[in-house]
N, C-alpha and C positions, 0 to 999 in steps of 0.2 A: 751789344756795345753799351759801356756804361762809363758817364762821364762824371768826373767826381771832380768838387774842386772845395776851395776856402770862399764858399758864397759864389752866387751868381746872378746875373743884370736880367734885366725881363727879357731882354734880345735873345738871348739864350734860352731862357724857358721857354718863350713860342717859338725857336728853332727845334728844342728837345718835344714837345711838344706835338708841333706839327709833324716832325717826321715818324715818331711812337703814334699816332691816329692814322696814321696812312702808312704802314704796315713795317716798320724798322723797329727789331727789337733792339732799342735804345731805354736807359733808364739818367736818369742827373740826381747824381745824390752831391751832396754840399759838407763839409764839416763846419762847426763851429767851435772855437778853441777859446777857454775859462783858464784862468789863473788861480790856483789854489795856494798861495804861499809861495815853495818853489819848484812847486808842480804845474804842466798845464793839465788841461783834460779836454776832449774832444769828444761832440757830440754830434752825431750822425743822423742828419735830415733824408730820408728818401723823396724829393721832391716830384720829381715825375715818373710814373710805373708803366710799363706796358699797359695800353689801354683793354685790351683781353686778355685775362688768364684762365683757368681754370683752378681749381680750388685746391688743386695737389701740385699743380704743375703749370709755369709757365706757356701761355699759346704759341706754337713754331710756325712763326709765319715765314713760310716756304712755298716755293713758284706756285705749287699746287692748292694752297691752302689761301692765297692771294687770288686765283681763276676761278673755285668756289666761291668767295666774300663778291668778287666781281659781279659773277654768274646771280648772284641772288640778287647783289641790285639791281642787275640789269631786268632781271625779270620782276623786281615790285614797281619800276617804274617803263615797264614794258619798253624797253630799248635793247632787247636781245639781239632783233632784226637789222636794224639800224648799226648796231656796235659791230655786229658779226661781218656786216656789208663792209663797213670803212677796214675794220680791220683786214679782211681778206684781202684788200684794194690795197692796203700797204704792204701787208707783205709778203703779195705778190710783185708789189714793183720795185722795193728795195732790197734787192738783193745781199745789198752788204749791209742790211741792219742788223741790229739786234734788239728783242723785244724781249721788255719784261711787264708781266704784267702787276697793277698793286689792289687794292682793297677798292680802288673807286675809278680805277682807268688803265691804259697802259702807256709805256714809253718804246719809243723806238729810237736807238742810239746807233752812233759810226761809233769803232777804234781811230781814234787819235795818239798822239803822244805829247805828253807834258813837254816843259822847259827843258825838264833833266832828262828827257827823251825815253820815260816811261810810259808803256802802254796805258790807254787810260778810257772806257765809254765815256761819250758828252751825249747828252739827249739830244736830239733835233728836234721832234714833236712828239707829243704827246695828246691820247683821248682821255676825257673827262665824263663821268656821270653826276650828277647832282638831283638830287631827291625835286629840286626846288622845279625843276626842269623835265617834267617825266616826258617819254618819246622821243627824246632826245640825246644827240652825243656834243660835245665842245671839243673841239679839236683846236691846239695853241703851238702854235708854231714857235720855238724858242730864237734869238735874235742873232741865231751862228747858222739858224735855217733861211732864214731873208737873208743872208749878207751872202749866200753861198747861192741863191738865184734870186738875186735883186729884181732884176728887170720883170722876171714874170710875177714877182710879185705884184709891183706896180700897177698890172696891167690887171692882174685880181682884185685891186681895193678899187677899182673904179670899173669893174662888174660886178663886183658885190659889198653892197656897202653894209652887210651885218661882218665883214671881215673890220673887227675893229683892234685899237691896239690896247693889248693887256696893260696894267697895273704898274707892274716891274720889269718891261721891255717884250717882244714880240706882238704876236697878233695871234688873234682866235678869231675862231666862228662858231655860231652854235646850227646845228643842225638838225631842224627834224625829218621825223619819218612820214610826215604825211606835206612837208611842202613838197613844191613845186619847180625850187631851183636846187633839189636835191641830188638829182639826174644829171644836171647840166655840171652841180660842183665835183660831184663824183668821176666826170668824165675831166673837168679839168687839175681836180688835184692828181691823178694818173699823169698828169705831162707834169705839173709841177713835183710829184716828189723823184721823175727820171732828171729831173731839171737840179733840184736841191742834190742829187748823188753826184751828180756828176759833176758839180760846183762842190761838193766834197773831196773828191779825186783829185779834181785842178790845186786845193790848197793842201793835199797829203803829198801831190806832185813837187809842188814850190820848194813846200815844208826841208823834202830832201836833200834838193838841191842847194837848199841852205846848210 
């Protein structure tokens, strides 16, 4: 993907940015345009590049080339065990997800349909690895996962208070491999994510009958 425009805002560049670091080939190139008399003339900024190439050839970052880049951080900050645990836990209980995974975690997303009633994946949650954090996985719950089982949410932030609210809406938690309410979360995010599907169901059910 490459986004080309007449200049661009910083908003933009940490969007182009952050999505090119965490594994979208994406580039933002800019023109700027000179007046020569009654000529213009246009000069082409490459602003932001794939953050890995190779020296002949662009890097393909593809499902498999994303579960590699994973796979090795998970093993320098030894969360192999841990990532391997939650992930099997998910998707064994969501049936109707779909997972992708990227360069530092993965996502598991329902089909929905847009306004114009286009098929379309929305993330509901996603895991996170972070160097800063070895042993550990972050698991964030996006904020169309709370709304689709509220109530047992509720009833999660007041058994566990590292379940805090992210930044730009939802909630995470961070999890390690050697606590002690690792056991107990893992037995209960199994009822919360049959809970979050099936609060996904109820609003594809709505959705139609609209």
């Amino acid at each position: 993907m490459v986004l080309v425009g007449l200049g661009a805002d910083n908003r933009t560049r940490r969007m182009v940015n952050y999505l090119s670091k965490n594994g979208l080939d994406i580039s933002l190139i800019t023109f700027y345009a000179f007046r020569k008399g009654q000529e213009v003339f246009l000069a082409k900024q490459v602003e932001i590049e794939l953050q890995e190439k190779d020296a002949a050839q662009k890097y393909s970052y593809t499902k498999e080339t994303n579960e590699e880049s994973l796979r090795r951080l998970a093993e320098k900050i030894q969360a192999i065990e841990i990532l391997a645990r939650i992930t099997e836990l998910i998707r064994n209980t969501l049936t109707s997800g779909y997972e992708w995974p990227g360069k530092t975690g993965r996502s598991f997303s329902f089909l929905e349909k847009t306004e114009e009633g286009r098929p379309t994946y929305r993330v509901y949650l996603s895991l996170y690895l972070d160097e800063s954090w070895p042993n550990s996985v972050r698991v964030f719950f996006q904020p169309r996962a709370i709304e689709a089982a509220e109530d047992e949410f509720k009833n999660l932030k007041g058994k566990y208070k590292g379940l805090a609210d992210a930044k730009h809406g939802g909630l995470y938690i961070r999890l390690d491999k050697e606590s002690q309410q690792l056991d107990d979360f893992c037995t209960d995010l199994e009822n919360l994510l049959g809970k979050i599907e099936a609060g996904w169901k109820i609003k594809q059910t709505q959705r139609e009958r609209d």
